[in-house]
N, C-alpha and C positions, 0 to 999 in steps of 0.2 A: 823474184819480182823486183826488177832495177825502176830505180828514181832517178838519179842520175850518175854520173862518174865523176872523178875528179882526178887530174895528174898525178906522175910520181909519188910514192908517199913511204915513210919510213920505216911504220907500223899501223897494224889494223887492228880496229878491235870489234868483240863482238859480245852483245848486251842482249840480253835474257832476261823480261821483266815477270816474274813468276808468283805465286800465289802470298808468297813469305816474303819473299825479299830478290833481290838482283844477282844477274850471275855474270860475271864480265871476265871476258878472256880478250887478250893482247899477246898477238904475235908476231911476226919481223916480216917486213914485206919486203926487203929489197938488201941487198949486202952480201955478206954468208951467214949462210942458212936458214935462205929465207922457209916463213912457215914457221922455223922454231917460239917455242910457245915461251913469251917474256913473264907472264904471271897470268894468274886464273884467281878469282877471287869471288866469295858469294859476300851478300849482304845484307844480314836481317832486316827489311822493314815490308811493313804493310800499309797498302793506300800508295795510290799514285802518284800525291806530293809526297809523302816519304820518302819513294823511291826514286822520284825524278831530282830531289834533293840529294838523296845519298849519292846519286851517279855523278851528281854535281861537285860535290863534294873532294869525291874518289878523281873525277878528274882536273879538279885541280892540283889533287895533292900527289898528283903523279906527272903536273905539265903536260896533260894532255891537250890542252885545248885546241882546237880544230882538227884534232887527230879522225881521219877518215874511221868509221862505225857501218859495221851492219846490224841493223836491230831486227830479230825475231817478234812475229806477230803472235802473241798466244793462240794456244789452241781454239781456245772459246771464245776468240774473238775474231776467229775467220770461220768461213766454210768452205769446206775442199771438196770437188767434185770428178768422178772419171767420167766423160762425157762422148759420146760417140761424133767424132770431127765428121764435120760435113764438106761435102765437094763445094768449096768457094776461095775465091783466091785469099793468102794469105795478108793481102791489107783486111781484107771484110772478116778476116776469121772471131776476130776480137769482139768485134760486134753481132757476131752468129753466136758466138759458146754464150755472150751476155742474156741474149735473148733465148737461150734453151735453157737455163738456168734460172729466170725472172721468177717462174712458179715454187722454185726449190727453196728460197729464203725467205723470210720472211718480215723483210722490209722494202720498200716498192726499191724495183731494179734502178729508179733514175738516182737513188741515193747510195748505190752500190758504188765500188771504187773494183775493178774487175781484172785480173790478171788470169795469163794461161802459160802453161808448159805442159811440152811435145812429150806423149807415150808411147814406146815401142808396137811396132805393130803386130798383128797377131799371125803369125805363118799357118796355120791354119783358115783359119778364116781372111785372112787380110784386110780385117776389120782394125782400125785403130783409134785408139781415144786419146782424149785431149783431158789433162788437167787445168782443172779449173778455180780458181782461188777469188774468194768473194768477201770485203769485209766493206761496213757500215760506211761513207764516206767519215763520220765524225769519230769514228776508232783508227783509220788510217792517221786522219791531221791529228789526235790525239800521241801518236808516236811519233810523229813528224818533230810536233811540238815539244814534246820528251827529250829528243833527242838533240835540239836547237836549246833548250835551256841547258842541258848540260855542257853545251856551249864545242859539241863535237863535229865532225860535218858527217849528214846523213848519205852517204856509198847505196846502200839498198835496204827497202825493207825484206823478209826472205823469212819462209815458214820451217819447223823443226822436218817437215817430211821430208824435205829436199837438204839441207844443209849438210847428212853426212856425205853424202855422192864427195863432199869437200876433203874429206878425209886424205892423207897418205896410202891408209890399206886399203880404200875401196880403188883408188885411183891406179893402183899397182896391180890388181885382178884384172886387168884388162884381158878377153878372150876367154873369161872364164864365170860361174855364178859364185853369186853368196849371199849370205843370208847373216844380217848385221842383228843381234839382239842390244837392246840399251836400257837401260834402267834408272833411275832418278828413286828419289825417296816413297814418290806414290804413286809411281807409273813407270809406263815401260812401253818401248817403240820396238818392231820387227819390218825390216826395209830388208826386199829382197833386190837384187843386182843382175844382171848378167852384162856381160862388157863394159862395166862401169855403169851403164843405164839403169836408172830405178824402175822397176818394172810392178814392186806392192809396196805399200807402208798402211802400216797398221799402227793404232794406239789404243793400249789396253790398259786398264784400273787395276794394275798389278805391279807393285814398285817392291824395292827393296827390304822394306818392313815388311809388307806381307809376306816376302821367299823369307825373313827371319823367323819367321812363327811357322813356318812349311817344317813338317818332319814326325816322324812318330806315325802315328795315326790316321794324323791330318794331311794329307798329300795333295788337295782338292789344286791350288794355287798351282801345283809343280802338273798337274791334270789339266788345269785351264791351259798353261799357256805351251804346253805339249800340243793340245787338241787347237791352238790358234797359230803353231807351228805349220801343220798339218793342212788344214783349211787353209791356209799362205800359198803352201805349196803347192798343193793338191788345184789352186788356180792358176800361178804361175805353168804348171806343167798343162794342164785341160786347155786355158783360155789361150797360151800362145805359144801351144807347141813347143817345148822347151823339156829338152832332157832334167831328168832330176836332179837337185842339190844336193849335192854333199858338204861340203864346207859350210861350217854356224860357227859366228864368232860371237862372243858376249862381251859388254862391258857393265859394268866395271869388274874388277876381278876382287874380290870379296866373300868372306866364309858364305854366305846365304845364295851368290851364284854360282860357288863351286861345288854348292850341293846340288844348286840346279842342273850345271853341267855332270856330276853323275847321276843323276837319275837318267837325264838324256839318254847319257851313252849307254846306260842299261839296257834300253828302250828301242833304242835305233843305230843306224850306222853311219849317222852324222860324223864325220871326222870335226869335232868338237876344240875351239882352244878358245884363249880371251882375246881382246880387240890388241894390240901391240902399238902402243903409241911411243914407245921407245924411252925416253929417259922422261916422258911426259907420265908414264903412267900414277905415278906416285903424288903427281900434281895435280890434275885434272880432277875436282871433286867432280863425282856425279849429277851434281846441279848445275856445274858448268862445260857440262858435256856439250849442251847444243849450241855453247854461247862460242865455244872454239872454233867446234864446226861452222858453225857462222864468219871466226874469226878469217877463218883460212877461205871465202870468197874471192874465187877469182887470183889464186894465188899461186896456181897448181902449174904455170907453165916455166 
């Protein structure tokens, strides 16, 4: 979802306003090696001025100021939709997926603020859909504003479904599928790929504490998200004719998902490893998993 652009810049960063507190990742946009990640940082607070202060704070005390930002829209405070594109030209398309969607939210659509991005098409059917991204007009200026106090320049707003496509390792599968597993403290995202293209993203109430308590007895958690492996796949392969996946990557790489990952491989013939972010991986907390990916917009060429 672009707001605007801004020239040359030296570093990017990317801000993740989450339930506890802030997740801000800074990386090199332009010199050698660009993309390399400068620092990844969480920060406890709760309540909007808390954390529009603490961002504030952090970027001063880093000289950031008017350092180019991509901020993350939370989950609950957007609606995401796959929506079947209809035959109209692509100026009117914006204005077609608005109006298929007006019944779907539930606040009148004139106060909607409405973005869309292209989904592969279906080789069976040749049916294709349109993602469709809907948040409150006063939640979007809400981050706008967020983002203007902390006195940074707003690059784009951009939701957690799309920002790993940003990665290194999805970016380097080109011609080939995979299936991104990710996890945070009380959730966890499953994005499937083929050619780089996101083709599912799922968001499931199953984060890293609960795969800690998975074991013994209890295997329910290590069964849910087996059976929402499955369901992923089982439509990736039906809905757009697509051979099956082999390749599952996980992050973060952690006692609780390297049990995950053997139960897996018990189970199935997933060629199973962790996400490889390179000398990132030790850095990268799991809260600031989507703030990177965020960070790395637009960085990939």
């Amino acid at each position: 979802m672009g707001l605007f652009s801004t020239a040359s810049k030296e570093s990017q960063i990317g801000v993740d306003f989450l339930r506890d507190g802030i997740a801000i990742a800074q990386v090199k946009a332009s010199g050698e090696k660009p993309r390399d990640l400068l620092r990844a940082e969480f920060i406890e607070a709760i309540g909007q001025e808390a954390q529009v202060e603490a961002l504030r704070q952090w970027v001063r005390s880093h000289g950031l100021q008017k350092a180019p930002c991509v901020c993350l829209i939370a989950s609950d405070d957007c609606d995401v939709y796959q929506v079947e594109k209809v035959a109209v030209e692509d100026a009117e398309m914006l204005q077609a997926m608005t109006w298929k969607i007006k019944d779907l939210i539930s606040y009148d659509v004139a106060n909607a603020v409405v973005d869309t991005y292209p989904m592969p098409a279906s080789s069976i059917t040749n049916q294709q859909q349109v993602g469709v991204v809907a948040a409150h007009e006063t939640v979007i200026a809400s981050y706008v504003d967020s983002i203007k106090t902390s006195t940074m320049r707003l690059q784009a707003l951009d939701i957690h479904d799309l920002v790993p496509a940003n990665l290194p390792a999805v970016r380097a599968s080109a011609g080939q599928s995979l299936v991104l597993m990710s996890f945070s403290n009380d959730t966890g995202m499953l994005n499937v790929y083929h050619d780089t293209d996101l083709y599912v993203s799922r968001e499931f109430k199953i984060g890293i504490s609960r795969l800690e308590r998975a074991g013994g007895d209890d295997e329910s958690a290590l069964d849910a998200l087996l059976l929402e492996i499955q369901r992923s796949l089982d439509y990736f392969e039906s809905f757009y004719g697509m051979a099956a996946v082999t390749d599952l990557r996980i992050f973060p790489r952690v006692e609780a998902t390297e049990r995950l990952a053997l139960y897996l491989q018990n189970l199935t013939n997933y060629d199973i490893d962790f996400l490889n972010l390179g000398e990132h991986d030790a850095v990268v907390d799991p809260s600031c998993f989507h703030a990177y990916c965020a960070a790395l917009r637009d960085l990939n060429s």
